[in-house]
N, C-alpha and C positions, 0 to 999 in steps of 0.2 A: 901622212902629213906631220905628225910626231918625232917621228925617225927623220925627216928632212929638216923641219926645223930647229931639232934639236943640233944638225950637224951631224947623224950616225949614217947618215945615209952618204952622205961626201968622203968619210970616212972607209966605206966598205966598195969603194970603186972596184980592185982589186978579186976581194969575192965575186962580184958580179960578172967582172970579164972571167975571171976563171972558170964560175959556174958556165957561163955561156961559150966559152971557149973548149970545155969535155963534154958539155951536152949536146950539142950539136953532132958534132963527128960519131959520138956513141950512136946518138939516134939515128942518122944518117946510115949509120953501117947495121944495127939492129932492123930497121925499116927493108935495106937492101937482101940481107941473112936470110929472115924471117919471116918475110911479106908472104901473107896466103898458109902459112906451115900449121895457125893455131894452134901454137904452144903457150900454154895453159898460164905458163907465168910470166911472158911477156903479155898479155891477155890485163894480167892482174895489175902491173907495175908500168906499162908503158903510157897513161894517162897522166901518170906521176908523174914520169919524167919529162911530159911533152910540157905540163904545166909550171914544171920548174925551170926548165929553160926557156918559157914564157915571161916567168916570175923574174930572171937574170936579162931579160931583156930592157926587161919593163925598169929594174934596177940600172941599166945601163941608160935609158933613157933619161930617169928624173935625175943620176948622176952627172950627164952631161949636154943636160937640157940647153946650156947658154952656148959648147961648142959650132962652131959655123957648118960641122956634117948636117949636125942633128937640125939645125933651123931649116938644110938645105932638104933634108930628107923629110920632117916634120912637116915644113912649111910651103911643101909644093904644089899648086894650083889642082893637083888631079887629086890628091889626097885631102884636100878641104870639101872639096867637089863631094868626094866621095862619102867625105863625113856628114856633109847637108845632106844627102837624101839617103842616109846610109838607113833609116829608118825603113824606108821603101825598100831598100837592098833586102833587109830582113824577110820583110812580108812577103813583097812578092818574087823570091827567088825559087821557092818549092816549085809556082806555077811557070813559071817561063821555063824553068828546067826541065817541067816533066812535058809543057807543049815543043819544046826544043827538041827532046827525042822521041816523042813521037813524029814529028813532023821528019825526023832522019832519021829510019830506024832501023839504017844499015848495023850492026856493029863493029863494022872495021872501020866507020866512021865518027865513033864513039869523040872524039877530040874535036871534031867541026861541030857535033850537037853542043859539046861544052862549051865552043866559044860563041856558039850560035845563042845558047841560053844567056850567057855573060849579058854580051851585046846588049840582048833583049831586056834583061833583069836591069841596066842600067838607061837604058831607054825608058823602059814602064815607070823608071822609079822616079827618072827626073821627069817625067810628063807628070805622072802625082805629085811632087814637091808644087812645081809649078803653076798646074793647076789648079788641084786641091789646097796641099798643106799651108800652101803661102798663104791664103785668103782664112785661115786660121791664125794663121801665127800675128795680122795684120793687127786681129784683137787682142794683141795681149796690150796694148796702148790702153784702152777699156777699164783692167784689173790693176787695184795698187798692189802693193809688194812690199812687206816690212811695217805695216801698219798692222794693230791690232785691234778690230774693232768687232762687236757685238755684232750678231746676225739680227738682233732684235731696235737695233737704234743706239741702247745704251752704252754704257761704258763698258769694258770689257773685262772678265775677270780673272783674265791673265794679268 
């Protein structure tokens, strides 16, 4: 928030595309190379690089947060969706994954349990936002917000 509002962040466009522009293809062909080899120093370093070319994304976004991709990419109905019950995404994806392949426990059909759990994971999560979590969230009207007041009645001595 610093670096943005100071303007370092507008500034470093360039780093960012570049970083994300050689991390990519690296990992991409390291991933294709190496996949299954367990050599010891990709092992060691390739969390690194996955997270830096996270980190150049992520640069690339709050760089050009007000371009028309980014509103169209940011701003599109499955990914809002996503983001409301992305909470339930969390929680219950271990369990629909691991009822998804047992429930198909061919292994050549490893990619239809994947999309079988998908599905599911987002089914379970929007039925909990809906009928759970909303009837929470309903309360937050209830709670102030930015007031500072004593648990006891009094003033408070912030």
């Amino acid at each position: 928030a610093c670096m943005e509002s100071s303007g370092i962040l507008q500034r470093s466009r360039r780093l960012f595309l570049g970083l994300f522009v050689i991390l990519v293809p690296v990992l991409a062909l390291l991933w294709g190379k190496f996949s299954g080899s367990h050599v010891v120093l990709l092992q060691i370093v390739k969390y690194s690089l996955i997270a830096c070319a996270y980190f150049a994304l992520l640069g690339l976004a709050v760089c050009y947060q007000n371009s028309p991709w980014a509103r169209l990419s940011v701003g599109c109905r499955a990914l809002r969706f996503s983001g409301k019950i992305s909470y339930g995404l969390y929680v219950y994806h271990p369990a629909c994954y691991l009822f998804a392949f047992q429930w198909i426990p061919a292994p050549q059909l490893g990619l239809l349990a994947m999309l079988t759990g998908a599905v599911l994971t987002y089914l379970v999560s929007a039925a909990s936002f809906y009928l759970y979590e909303s009837q929470f969230l309903k309360l937050k009207s209830w709670f102030e917000y930015g007031t500072k007041r004593a648990l006891w009645g009094g003033k408070s001595p912030i």
